[in-house]
VOGU-3710 file (C-alpha; in Angstrom, 3 decimals, decimal comma):
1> xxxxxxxxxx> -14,226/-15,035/2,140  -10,908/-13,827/3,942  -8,701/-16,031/5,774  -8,704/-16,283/9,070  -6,166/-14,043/11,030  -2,766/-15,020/11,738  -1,727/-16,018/15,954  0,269/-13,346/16,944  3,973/-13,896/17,378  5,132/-15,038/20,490
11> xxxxxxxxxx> 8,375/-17,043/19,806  11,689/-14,578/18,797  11,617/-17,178/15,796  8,747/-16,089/14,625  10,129/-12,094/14,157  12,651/-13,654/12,181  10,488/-15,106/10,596  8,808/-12,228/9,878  11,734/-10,046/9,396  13,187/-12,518/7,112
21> xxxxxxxxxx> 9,899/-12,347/4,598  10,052/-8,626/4,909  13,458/-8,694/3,620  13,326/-11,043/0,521  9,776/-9,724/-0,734  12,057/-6,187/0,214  14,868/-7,169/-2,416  12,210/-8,774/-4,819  10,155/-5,872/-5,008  13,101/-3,695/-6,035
31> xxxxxxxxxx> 14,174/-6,281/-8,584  10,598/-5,927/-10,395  11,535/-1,808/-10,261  14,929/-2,244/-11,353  13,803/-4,635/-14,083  11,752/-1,982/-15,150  14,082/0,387/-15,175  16,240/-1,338/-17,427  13,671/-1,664/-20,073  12,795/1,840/-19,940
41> xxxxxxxxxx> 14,159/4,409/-22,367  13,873/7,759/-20,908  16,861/9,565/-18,902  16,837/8,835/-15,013  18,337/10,876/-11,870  19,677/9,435/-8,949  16,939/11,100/-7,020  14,427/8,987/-9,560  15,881/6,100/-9,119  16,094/6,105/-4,987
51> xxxxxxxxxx> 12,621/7,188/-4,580  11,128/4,256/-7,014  13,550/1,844/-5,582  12,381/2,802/-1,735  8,816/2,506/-2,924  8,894/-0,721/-4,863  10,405/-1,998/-1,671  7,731/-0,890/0,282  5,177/-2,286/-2,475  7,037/-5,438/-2,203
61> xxxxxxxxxx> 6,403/-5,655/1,719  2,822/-5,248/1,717  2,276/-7,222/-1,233  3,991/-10,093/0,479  2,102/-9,938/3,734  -1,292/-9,192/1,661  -0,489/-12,629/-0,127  0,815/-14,542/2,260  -2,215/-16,593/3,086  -4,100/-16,246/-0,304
71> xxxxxxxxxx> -1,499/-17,635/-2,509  0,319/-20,879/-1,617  2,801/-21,092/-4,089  5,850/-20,031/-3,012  7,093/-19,200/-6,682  3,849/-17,619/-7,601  3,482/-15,336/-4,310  7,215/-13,894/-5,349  5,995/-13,342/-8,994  2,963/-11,618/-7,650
81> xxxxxxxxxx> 5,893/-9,257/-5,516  8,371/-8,453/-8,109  5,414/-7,427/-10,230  3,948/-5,566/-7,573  7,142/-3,620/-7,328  7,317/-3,039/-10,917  4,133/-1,527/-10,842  4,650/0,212/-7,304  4,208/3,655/-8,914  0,901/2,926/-10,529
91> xxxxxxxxxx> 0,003/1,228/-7,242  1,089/4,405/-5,098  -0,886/6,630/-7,104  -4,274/4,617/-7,185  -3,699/4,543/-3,210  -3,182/8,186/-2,945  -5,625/9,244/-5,621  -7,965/6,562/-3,234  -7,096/8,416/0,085  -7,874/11,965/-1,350
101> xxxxxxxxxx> -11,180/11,083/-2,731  -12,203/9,571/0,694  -10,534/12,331/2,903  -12,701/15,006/0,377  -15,835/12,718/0,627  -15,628/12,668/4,768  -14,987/16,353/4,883  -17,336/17,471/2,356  -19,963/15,834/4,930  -18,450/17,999/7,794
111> xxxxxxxxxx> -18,661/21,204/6,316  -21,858/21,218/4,593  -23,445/21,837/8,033  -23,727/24,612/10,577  -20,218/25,481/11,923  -21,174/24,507/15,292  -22,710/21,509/14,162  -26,445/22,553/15,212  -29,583/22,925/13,417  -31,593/26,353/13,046
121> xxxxxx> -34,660/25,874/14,766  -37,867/27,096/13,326  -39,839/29,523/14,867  -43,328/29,085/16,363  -45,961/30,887/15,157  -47,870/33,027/17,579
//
């Protein structure tokens, strides 16, 4: 059972509000990455590190607004982010690997047909 939505923001409070959660699950997100980063033993590039870092950040901002109104521990819900981040590239992948598989299954459907998109009728017999 999902919760029910959220009222839309009216008040400028509440975009700070919302910009202000965006931020800190943001910075926690790239703490999980950089955590893991720090444990890890292979060589890394600046390039590397910027792209992880951007998408644990990003990981970190859905995550938080995905478990906003599931979990209601404050502590938990930024455990749940920083490990999201840390495993943003697993995450990313699934997602993509997700998206391909139902872009392929919807176009696979289109193009099995006709190129115009009509049947062949059958002929009558005389």
């Amino acid at each position: 059972m999902s919760p029910p939505p959220p009222p839309a923001p009216t008040n400028p409070e509440d975009y700070q509000a919302i910009v202000k959660d965006s931020l800190i699950a943001s910075v926690l997100g790239a703490g999980g990455m950089v955590a893991r980063m720090l444990l890890s033993t292979e060589p890394l590039t600046f390039g590397w590190i910027a792209r992880r870092l951007i998408a644990a950040s990003l990981i970190g901002i859905f995550a938080g607004f995905a478990l906003q109104e599931y979990v209601t521990s404050l502590v938990m819900r930024f455990a749940c982010i920083g490990l999201a981040g840390a495993a943003a590239n697993e995450i990313m992948e699934g997602v993509i690997k997700w998206l391909k598989g139902r872009i392929n299954k919807e176009t696979q459907g289109v193009t099995k047909g006709k190129p115009n998109g009509k049947t062949k009728r059958a002929k009558r017999k005389r």
